[in-house]
Residue, then its C-alpha position, 0 to 999 in steps of 0.5 A: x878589704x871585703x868593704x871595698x870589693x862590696x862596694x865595687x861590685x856595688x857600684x858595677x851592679x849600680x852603674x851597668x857595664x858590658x859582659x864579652x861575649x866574644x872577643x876574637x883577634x885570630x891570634x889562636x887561630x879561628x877557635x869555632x870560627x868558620x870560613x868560606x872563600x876566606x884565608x888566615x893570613x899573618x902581617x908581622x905578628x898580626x893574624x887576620x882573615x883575608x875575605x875573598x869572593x870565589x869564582x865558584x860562589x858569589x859571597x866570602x864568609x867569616x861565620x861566628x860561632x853562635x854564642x848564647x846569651x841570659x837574655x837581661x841586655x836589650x843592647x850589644x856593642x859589636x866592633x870590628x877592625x878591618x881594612x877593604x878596597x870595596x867601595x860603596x858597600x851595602x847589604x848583599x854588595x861589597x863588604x859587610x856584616x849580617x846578622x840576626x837574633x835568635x831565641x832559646x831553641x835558636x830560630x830567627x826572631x825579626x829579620x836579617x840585618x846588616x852593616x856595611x864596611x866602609x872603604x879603608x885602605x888602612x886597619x879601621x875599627x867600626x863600632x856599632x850599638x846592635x839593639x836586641x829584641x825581646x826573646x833574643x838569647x843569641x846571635x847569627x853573624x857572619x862577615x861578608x865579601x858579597x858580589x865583588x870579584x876581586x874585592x877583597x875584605x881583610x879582619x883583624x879582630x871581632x868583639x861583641x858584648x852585653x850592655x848591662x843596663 
């Protein structure tokens, strides 16, 4: 029995993997999460964010916890499942992600990024490959409804992980 965990191990240290870093379905509500002109709204038994841009504001925010990293992964899978009727979305329009790595005392390293939502009237996943730089043990990330009132951006789920290489 020991030999073939031995031997798992192995060949998990020898074929890389991913590591979670988070993996948030809102089903225990935000834990850590915030939110800015955003709700937590139920469909049947699933629990999502519903993103708005507010009257008083001109972007709608879902903020992750900054989590933190060792550093060994240069690469990070990030997938998200969300649904939004905002359409040609780019950075600072529509519905996106931005975010930017950080380092050990969690100051930005290169500059912000982002990732635009494409339109879908129906629960769609997006995965993306988010490559780290040198330096990077952490992330900022927030999910955005930027400059389009009455838009609206809805989250099911978040999930971010090392690529071990």
């Amino acid at each position: 029995m020991k030999t073939v965990i031995m031997l798992c191990i192995t060949c998990a240290m020898l074929l890389g993997g991913e590591k979670s870093i988070w993996q948030q379905d809102f089903l225990r509500g935000l834990a850590g999460w915030s939110l800015s002109g955003s709700d937590l709204k139920r469909e049947g038994p699933r629990l999502y964010v519903r993103i708005n841009t507010p009257e008083t504001s001109d972007v709608g925010a879902l903020s992750a916890p900054s989590p933190v990293f060792d550093g060994s992964a240069r690469e990070l899978s990030f997938s998200i499942t969300y649904r939004t009727d905002a359409d040609k979305s780019a950075m600072h329009s529509g519905a996106w992600v931005i975010y930017c790595f950080t380092d050990d005392k969690n100051k930005n390293i290169g500059e912000w990024r982002g990732i635009p939502l494409k339109k879908a009237d129906v629960w769609t996943e997006t995965n993306t490959t988010l490559s780290a730089p040198a330096g990077a043990r952490g992330i900022s990330l927030a999910v955005r409804m930027q400059n389009r009132k009455g838009s609206t951006l809805d989250v099911a789920k978040i999930t971010l992980k090392e690529i071990i290489p």
